[in-house]
C-alpha positions in Angstrom: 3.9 -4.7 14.0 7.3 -3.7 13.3 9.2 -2.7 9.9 7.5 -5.2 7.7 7.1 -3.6 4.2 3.7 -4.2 2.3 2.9 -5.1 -1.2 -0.3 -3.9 -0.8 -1.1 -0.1 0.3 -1.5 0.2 3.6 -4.3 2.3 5.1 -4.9 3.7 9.4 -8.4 3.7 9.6 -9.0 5.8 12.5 -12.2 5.9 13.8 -13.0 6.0 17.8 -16.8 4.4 17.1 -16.2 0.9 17.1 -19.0 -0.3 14.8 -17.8 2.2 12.2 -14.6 1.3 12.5 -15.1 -1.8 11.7 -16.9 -1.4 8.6 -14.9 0.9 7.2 -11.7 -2.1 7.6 -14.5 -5.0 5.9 -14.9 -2.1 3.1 -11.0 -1.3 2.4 -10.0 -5.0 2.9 -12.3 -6.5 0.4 -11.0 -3.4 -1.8 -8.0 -5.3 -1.4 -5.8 -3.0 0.5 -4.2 -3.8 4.1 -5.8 -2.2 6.8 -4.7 -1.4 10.4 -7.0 0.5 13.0 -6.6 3.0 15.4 -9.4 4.1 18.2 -8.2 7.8 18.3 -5.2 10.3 16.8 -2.8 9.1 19.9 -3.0 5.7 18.8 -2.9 6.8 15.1 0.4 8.4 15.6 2.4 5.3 18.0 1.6 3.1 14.7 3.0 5.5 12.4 5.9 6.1 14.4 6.1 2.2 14.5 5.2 1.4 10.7 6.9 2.8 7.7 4.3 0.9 5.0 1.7 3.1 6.0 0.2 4.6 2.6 -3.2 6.4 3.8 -4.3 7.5 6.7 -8.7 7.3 6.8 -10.0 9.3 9.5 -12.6 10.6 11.6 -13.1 14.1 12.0 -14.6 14.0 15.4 -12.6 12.1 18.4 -11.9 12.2 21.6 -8.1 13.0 22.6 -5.5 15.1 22.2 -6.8 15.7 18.9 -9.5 15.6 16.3 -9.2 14.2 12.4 -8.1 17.3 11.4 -5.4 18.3 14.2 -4.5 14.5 12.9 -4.0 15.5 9.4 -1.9 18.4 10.1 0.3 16.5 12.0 0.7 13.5 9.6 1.3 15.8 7.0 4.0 17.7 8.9 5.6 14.5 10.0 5.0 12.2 7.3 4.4 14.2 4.2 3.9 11.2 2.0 1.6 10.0 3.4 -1.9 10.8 1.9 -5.2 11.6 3.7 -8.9 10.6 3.5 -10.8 12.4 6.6 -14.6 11.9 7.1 -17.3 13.3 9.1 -21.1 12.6 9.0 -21.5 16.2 11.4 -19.3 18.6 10.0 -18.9 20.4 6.4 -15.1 20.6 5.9 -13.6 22.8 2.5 -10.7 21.6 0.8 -9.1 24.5 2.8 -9.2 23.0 6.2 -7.0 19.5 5.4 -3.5 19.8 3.7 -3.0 19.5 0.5 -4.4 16.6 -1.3 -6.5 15.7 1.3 -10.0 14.4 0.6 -13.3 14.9 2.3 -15.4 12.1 2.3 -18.9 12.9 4.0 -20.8 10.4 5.7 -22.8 7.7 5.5 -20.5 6.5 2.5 -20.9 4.0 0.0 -18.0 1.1 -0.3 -18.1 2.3 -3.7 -17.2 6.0 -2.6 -14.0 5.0 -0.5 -13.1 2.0 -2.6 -12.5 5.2 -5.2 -11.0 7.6 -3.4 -8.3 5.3 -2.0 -7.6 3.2 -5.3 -7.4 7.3 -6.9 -5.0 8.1 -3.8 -2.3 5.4 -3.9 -2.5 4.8 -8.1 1.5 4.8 -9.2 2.1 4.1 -5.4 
């Protein structure tokens, strides 16, 4: 993986159901971005510590680990405030409250259409 910087944005899908990880990488490829997975926040956080091109981090709300989508937010946020954040669920409600600033809430199912949005809206100008 290493230092290699990206022309493209670069988003972390994290997203410990398999299936649904992998449609949500077909859906924000063909959007054209870059895409690199992760099967839970632990994993999330060795390839941000590893990769500097990361642009968004995706995430599921509900993981097993150390630490859920949210605990996951907070923690990129703290330690990589640039870095901006898309978290979903398809079993919990989350207000714009409970992610950091400028976080989004994307409920599932969702449309390629609705994250092909929010992520083009998210790194515009990046």
């Amino acid at each position: 993986m290493g230092l290699v910087e990206s022309r493209r944005p670069v988003v972390l899908v994290v997203e410990d159901e398999f299936l649904l990880r992998m449609d949500a990488v077909d859906i924000i490829a063909e959007a054209g971005f870059e895409v690199v997975e992760a099967a839970n926040a632990d994993q999330a956080i060795d390839i941000l510590e590893a990769r500097r091109d990361i642009t968004v981090v995706f995430t599921d709300i509900q993981m097993p680990g150390s630490m859920d989508g949210l605990k996951l937010a907070r923690a990129v946020r703290g330690r990589w405030p640039p870095i901006k954040i898309v978290a979903t669920s398809g079993h919990v409600g989350v207000r714009e409250t409970d992610l950091p600033e400028g976080g989004r809430f994307l409920p599932k199912p969702y449309s390629s259409t609705e994250v092909t949005g929010v992520l083009r809206d998210l790194t515009t100008g990046t």
